[in-house]
KETI-980041 format. One record per residue (C-alpha): residue number from 1; residue in three letters; x, y, z. Coordinates in Angstrom, 3 decimals, always signed. Example, Ala and Ser with C-alpha at 12.3 -4.5 7.8 and 13.67 -1.06 7.14 Angstrom:
BEGIN
+-----+------+----------+----------+----------+
: pos : code :        u :        v :        w :
+-----+------+----------+----------+----------+
:   1 :  ALA :  +12.300 :   -4.500 :   +7.800 :
:   2 :  SER :  +13.670 :   -1.060 :   +7.140 :
+-----+------+----------+----------+----------+
END
This chain:
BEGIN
+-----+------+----------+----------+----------+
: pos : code :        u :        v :        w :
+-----+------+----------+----------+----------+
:   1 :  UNK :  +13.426 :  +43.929 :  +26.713 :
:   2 :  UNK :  +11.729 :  +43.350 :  +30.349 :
:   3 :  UNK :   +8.658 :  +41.435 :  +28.009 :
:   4 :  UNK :  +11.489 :  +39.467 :  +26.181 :
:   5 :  UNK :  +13.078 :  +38.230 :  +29.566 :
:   6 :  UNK :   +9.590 :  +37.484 :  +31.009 :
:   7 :  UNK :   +9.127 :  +35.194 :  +28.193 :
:   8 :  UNK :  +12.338 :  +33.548 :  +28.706 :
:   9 :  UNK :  +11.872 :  +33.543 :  +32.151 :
:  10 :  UNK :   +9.006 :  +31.953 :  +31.823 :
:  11 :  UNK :   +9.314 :  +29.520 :  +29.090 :
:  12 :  UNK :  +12.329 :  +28.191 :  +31.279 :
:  13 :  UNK :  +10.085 :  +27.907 :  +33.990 :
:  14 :  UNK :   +7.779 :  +25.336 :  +31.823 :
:  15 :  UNK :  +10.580 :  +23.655 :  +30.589 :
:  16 :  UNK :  +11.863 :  +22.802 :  +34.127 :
:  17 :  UNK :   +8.258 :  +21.843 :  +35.258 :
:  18 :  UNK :   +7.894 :  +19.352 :  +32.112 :
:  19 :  UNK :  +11.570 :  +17.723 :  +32.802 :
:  20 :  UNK :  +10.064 :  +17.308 :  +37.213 :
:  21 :  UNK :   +7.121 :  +15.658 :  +35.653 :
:  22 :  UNK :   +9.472 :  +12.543 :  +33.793 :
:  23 :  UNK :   +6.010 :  +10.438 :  +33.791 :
:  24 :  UNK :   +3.984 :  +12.958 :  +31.380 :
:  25 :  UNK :   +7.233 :  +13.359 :  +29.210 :
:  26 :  UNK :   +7.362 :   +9.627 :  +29.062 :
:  27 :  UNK :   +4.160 :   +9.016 :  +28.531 :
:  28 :  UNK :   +3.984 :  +11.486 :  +25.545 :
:  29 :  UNK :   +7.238 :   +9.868 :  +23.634 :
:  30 :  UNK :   +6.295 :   +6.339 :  +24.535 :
:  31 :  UNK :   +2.967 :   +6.017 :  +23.832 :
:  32 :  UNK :   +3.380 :   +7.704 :  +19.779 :
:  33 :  UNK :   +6.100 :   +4.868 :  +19.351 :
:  34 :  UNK :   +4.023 :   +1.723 :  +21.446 :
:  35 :  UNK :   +1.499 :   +2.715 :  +18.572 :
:  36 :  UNK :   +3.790 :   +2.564 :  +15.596 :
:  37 :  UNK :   +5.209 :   -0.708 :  +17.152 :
:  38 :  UNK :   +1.462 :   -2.347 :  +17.371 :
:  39 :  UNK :   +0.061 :   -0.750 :  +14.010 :
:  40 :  UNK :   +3.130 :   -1.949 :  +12.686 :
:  41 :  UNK :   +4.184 :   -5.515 :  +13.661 :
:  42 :  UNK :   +0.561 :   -6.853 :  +15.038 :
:  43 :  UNK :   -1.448 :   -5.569 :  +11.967 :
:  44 :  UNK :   +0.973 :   -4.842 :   +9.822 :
:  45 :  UNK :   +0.932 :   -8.458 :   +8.455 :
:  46 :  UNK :   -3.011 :   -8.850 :   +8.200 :
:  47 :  UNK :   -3.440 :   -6.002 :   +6.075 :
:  48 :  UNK :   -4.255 :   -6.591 :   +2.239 :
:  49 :  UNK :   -1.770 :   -5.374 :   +0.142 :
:  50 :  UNK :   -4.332 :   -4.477 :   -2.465 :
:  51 :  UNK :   -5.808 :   -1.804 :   -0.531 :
:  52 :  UNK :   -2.474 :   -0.066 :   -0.363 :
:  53 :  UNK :   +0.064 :   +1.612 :   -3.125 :
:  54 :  UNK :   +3.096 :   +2.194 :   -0.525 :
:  55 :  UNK :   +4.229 :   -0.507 :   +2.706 :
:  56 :  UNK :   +2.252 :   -0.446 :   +5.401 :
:  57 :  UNK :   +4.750 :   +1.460 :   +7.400 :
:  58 :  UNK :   +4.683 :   +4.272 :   +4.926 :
:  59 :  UNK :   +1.050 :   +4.531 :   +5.329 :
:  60 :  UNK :   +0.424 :   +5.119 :   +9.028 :
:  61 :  UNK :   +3.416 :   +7.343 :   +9.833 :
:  62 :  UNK :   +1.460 :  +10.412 :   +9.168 :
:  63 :  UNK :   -1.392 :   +8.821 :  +11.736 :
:  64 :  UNK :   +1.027 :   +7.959 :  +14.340 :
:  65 :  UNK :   +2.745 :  +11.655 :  +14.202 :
:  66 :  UNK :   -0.754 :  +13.273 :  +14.807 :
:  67 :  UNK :   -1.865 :  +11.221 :  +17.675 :
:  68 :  UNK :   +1.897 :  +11.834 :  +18.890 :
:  69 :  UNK :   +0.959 :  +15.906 :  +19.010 :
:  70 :  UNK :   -2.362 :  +14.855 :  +20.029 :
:  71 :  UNK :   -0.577 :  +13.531 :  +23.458 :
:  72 :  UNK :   +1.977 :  +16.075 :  +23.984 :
:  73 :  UNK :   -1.370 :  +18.558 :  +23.523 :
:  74 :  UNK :   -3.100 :  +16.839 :  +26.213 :
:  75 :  UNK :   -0.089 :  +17.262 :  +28.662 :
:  76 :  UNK :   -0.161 :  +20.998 :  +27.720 :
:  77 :  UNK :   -3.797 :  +21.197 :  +28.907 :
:  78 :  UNK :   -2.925 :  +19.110 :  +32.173 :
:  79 :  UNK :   -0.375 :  +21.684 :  +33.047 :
:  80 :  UNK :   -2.278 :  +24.897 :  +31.902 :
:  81 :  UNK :   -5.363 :  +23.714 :  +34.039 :
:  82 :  UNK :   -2.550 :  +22.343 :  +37.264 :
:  83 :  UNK :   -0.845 :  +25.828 :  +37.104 :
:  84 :  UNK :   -4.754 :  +27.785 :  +38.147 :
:  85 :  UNK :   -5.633 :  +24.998 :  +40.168 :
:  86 :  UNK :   -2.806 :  +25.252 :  +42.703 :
:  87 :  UNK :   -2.728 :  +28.861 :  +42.706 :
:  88 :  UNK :   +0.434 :  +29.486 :  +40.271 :
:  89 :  UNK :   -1.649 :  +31.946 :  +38.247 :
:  90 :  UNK :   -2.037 :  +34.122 :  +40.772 :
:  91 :  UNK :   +1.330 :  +34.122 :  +42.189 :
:  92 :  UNK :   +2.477 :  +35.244 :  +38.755 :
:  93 :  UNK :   -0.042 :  +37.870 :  +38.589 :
:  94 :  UNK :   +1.195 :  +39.455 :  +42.080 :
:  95 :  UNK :   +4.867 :  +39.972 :  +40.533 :
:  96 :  UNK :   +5.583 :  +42.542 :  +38.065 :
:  97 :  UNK :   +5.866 :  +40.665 :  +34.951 :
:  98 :  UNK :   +4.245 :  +40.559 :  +31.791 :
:  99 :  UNK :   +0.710 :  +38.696 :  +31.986 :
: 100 :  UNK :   +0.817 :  +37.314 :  +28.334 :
: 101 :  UNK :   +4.247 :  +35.722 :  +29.717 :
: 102 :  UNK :   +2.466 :  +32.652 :  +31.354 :
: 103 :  UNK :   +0.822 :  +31.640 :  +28.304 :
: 104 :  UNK :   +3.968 :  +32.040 :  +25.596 :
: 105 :  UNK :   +5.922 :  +30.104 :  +28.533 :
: 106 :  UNK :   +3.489 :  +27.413 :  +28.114 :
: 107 :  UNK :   +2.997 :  +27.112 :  +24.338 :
: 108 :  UNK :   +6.783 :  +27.350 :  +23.236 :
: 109 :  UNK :   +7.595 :  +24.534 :  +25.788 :
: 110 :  UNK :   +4.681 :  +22.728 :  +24.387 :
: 111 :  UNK :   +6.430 :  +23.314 :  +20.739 :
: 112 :  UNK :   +9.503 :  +21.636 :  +22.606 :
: 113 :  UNK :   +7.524 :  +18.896 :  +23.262 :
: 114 :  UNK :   +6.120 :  +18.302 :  +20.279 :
: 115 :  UNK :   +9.055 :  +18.377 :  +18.171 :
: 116 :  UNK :  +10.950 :  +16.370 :  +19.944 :
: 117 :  UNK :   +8.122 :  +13.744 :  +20.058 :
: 118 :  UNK :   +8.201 :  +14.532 :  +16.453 :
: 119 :  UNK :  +11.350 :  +14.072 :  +15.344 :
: 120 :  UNK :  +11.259 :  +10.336 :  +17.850 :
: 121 :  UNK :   +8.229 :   +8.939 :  +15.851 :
: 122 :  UNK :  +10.268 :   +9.792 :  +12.597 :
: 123 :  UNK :  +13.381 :   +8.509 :  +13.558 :
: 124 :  UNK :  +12.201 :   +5.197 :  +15.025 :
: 125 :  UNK :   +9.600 :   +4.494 :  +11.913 :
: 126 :  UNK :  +12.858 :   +5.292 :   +9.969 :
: 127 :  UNK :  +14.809 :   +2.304 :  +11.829 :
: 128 :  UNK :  +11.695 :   -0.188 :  +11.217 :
: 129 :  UNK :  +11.605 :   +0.481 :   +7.657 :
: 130 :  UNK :  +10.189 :   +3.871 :   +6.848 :
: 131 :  UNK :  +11.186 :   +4.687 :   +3.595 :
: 132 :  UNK :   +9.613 :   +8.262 :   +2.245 :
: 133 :  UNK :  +10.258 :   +9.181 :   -1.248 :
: 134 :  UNK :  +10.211 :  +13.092 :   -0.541 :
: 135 :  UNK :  +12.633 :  +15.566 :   -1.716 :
: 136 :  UNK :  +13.909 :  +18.967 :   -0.242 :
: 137 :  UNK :  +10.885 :  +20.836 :   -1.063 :
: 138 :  UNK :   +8.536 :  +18.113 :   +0.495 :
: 139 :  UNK :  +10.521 :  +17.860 :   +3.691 :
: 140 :  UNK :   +9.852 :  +21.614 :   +4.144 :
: 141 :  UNK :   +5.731 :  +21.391 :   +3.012 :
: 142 :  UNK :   +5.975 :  +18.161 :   +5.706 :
: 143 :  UNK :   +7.721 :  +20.694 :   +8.323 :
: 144 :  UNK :   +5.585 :  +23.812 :   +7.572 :
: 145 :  UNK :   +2.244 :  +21.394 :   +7.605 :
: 146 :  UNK :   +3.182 :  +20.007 :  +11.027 :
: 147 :  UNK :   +4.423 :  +23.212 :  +12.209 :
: 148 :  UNK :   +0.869 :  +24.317 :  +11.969 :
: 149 :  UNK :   -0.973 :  +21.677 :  +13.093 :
: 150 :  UNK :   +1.164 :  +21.952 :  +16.495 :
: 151 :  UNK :   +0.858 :  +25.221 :  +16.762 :
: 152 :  UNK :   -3.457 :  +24.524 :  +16.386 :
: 153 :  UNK :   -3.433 :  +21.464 :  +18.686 :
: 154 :  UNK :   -1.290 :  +23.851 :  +21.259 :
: 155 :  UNK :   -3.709 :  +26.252 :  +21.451 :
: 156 :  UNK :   -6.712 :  +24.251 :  +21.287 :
: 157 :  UNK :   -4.940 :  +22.689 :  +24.330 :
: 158 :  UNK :   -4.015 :  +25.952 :  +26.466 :
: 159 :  UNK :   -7.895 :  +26.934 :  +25.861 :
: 160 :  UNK :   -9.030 :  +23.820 :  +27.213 :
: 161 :  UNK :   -6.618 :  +24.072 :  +30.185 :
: 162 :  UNK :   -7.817 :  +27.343 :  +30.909 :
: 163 :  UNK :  -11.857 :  +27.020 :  +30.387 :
: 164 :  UNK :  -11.941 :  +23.059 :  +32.432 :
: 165 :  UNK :  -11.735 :  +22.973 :  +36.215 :
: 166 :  UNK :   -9.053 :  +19.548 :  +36.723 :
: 167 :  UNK :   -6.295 :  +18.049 :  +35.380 :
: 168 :  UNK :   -8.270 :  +15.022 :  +35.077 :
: 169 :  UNK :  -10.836 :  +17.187 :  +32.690 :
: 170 :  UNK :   -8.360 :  +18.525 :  +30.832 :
: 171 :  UNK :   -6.598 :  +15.264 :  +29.754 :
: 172 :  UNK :   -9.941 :  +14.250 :  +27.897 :
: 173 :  UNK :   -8.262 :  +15.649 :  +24.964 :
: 174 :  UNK :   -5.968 :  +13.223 :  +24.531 :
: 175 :  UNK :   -9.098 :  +10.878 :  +23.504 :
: 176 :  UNK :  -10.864 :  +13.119 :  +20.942 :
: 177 :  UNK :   -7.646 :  +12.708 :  +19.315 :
: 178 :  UNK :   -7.066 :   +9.202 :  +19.281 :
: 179 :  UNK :  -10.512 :   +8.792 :  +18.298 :
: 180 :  UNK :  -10.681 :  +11.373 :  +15.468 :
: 181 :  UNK :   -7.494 :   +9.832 :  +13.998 :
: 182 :  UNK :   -8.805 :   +6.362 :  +14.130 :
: 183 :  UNK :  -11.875 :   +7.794 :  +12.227 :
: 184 :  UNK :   -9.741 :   +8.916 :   +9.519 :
: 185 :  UNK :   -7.236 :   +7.763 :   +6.528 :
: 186 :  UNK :   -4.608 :   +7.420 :   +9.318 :
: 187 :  UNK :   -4.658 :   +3.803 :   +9.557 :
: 188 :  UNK :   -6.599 :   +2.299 :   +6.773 :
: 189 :  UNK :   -8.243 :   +3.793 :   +3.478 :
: 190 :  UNK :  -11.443 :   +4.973 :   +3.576 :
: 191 :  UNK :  -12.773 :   +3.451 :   +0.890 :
: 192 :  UNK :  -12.612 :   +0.167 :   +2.711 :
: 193 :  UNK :  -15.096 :   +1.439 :   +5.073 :
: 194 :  UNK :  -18.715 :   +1.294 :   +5.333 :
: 195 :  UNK :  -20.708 :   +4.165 :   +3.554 :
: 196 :  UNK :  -21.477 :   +6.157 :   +6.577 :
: 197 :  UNK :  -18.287 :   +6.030 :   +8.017 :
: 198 :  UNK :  -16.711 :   +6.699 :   +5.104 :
: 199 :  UNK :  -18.417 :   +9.764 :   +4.413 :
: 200 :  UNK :  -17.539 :  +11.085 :   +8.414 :
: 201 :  UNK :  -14.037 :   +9.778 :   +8.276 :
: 202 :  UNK :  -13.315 :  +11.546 :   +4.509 :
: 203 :  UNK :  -15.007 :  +15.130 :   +5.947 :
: 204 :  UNK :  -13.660 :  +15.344 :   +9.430 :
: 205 :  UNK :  -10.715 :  +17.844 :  +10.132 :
: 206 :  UNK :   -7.750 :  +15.211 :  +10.546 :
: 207 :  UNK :   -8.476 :  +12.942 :   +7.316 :
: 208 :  UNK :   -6.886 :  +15.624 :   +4.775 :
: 209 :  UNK :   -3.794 :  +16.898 :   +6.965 :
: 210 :  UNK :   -2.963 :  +13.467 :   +7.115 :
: 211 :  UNK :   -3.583 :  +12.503 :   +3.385 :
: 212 :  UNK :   -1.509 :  +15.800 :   +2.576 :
: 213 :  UNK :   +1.454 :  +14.842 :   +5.333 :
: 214 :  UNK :   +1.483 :  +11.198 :   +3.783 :
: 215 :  UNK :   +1.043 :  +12.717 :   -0.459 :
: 216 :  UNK :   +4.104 :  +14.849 :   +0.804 :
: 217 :  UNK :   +6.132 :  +11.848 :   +2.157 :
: 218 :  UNK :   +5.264 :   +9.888 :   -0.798 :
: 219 :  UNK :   +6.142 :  +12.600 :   -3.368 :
: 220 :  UNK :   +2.481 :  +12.157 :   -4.890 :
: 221 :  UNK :   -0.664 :  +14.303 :   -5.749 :
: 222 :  UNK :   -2.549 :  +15.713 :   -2.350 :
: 223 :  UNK :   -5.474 :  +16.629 :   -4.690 :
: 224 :  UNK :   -7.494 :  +19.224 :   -2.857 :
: 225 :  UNK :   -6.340 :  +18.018 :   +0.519 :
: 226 :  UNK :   -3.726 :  +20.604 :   +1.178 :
: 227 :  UNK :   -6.328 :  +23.405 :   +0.968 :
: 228 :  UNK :   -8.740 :  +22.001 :   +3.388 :
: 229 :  UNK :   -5.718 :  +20.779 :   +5.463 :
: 230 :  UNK :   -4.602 :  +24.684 :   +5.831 :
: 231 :  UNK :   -7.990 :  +25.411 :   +6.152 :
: 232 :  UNK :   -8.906 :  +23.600 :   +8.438 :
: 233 :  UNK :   -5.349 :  +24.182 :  +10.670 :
: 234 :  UNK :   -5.267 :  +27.861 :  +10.327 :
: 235 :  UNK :   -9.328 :  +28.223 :  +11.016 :
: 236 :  UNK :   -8.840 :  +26.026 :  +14.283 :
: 237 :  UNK :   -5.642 :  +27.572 :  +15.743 :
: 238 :  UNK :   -7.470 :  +31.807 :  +15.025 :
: 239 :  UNK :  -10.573 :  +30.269 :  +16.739 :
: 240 :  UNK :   -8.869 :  +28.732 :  +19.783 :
: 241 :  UNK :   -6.276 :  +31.710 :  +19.827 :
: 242 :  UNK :   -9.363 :  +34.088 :  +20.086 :
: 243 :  UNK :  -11.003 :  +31.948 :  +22.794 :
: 244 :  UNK :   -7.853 :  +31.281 :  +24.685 :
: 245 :  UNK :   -7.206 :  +34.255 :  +25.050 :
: 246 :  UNK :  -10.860 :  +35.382 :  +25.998 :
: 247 :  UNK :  -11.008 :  +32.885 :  +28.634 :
: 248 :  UNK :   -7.554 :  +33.657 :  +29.938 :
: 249 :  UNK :   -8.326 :  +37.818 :  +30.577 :
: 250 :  UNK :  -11.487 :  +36.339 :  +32.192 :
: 251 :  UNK :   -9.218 :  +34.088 :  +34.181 :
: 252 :  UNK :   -7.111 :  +36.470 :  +35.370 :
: 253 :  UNK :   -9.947 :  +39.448 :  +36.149 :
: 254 :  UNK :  -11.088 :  +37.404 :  +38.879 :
+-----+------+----------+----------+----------+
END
């Protein structure tokens, strides 16, 4: 039970520490929806109908949700990396509390995060037009497939708070993941794209968790895209589990 409250303990902690930092919160539920506003209303309009079998709208919902765990990821790796920096870690280690407690404290409040970002991005798209054609059991693939892929990006995060050396480091991977979902099916189709680009944008990890997000909205065939998708999510999140946690007991034996 001691474990149980340390958890609690400190998974309240990270709460409280996200809510006294109101600029990274807003900056990881605004900037999701700033991006569904521009996508949306500046090239919403331009983009040929032709190359498209569902609104506009539709299509780059699934885009939009993975750059929004994308950001609340690259807070997590801020505040991981902050915590050593100033000495936290160590502090924690001198009381008589459960090590693994300072990582589950950050990754279920990252979870928070994420969902809530989450359910925001839906919930606006819904109010500009979104209009998903999925039933119960697609709601619950959509769920369990995003479930996952926070659960990757989280610990992809903590290991990249724990292995860089500042804040300002650790942010960086906010970008991979605004660029790898640009260089994807999250915005346009792929076969509008040049060869080369087409073939890196169609093989890269985000293209087929989005395409199996959006099939799932849409009610419509994934193809093989929800086997790499899992693939792809579950090989990440053992890898950076393993190496999180590597890093951390190295961390921590100093």
């Amino acid at each position: 039970m001691s474990v149980i409250s340390d958890y609690q303990t400190m998974t309240a902690r990270c709460v409280k520490l996200s809510l006294r930092n109101p600029e990274m919160i807003i900056m990881s539920l605004v900037t999701p929806v700033m991006l569904l506003f521009l996508f949306y209303y500046l090239f919403g309009s331009a983009m040929d109908s032709a190359h498209f079998t569902t609104s506009y709208i539709n299509y780059i919902v699934p885009g939009v949700l993975i750059i929004a765990i994308g950001q609340s990821a690259a807070t997590t790796s801020v505040v991981v990396c902050s915590d050593i920096q100033k000495g936290n870690l160590d502090r924690f280690l001198s009381l008589p509390i459960s090590r693994s407690s300072f990582l589950v404290g950050h990754v279920v409040s990252a979870l928070a995060r994420n969902i809530t970002s989450t359910v925001l991005v839906i919930a606006i798209a819904f109010g500009i037009g979104f209009r998903p054609e999925a039933g119960l059991l697609q709601w619950v693939g959509i769920v369990g497939v995003l479930l996952i892929f926070m659960l990757m990006m989280t610990w992809v995060s903590v290991f990249l708070g724990l292995l860089v050396k500042t804040p300002e480091s650790a942010g960086a991977l906010l970008m991979f993941i605004q660029v790898f979902t640009y260089l994807s099916s999250g915005f346009v189709p792929t076969h509008t794209m040049p060869t080369i680009l087409r073939v890196f944008c169609e093989n890269q990890p985000l293209t087929p968790i989005i395409e199996t997000i959006r099939s799932l909205f849409l009610s419509s065939s994934s193809g093989n895209n929800w086997i790499a998708a899992i693939l792809w999510s579950v090989g990440v999140l053992v890898l950076s589990y393993v190496f999180s946690m590597r890093t951390y007991k190295r961390v921590v034996s100093k």
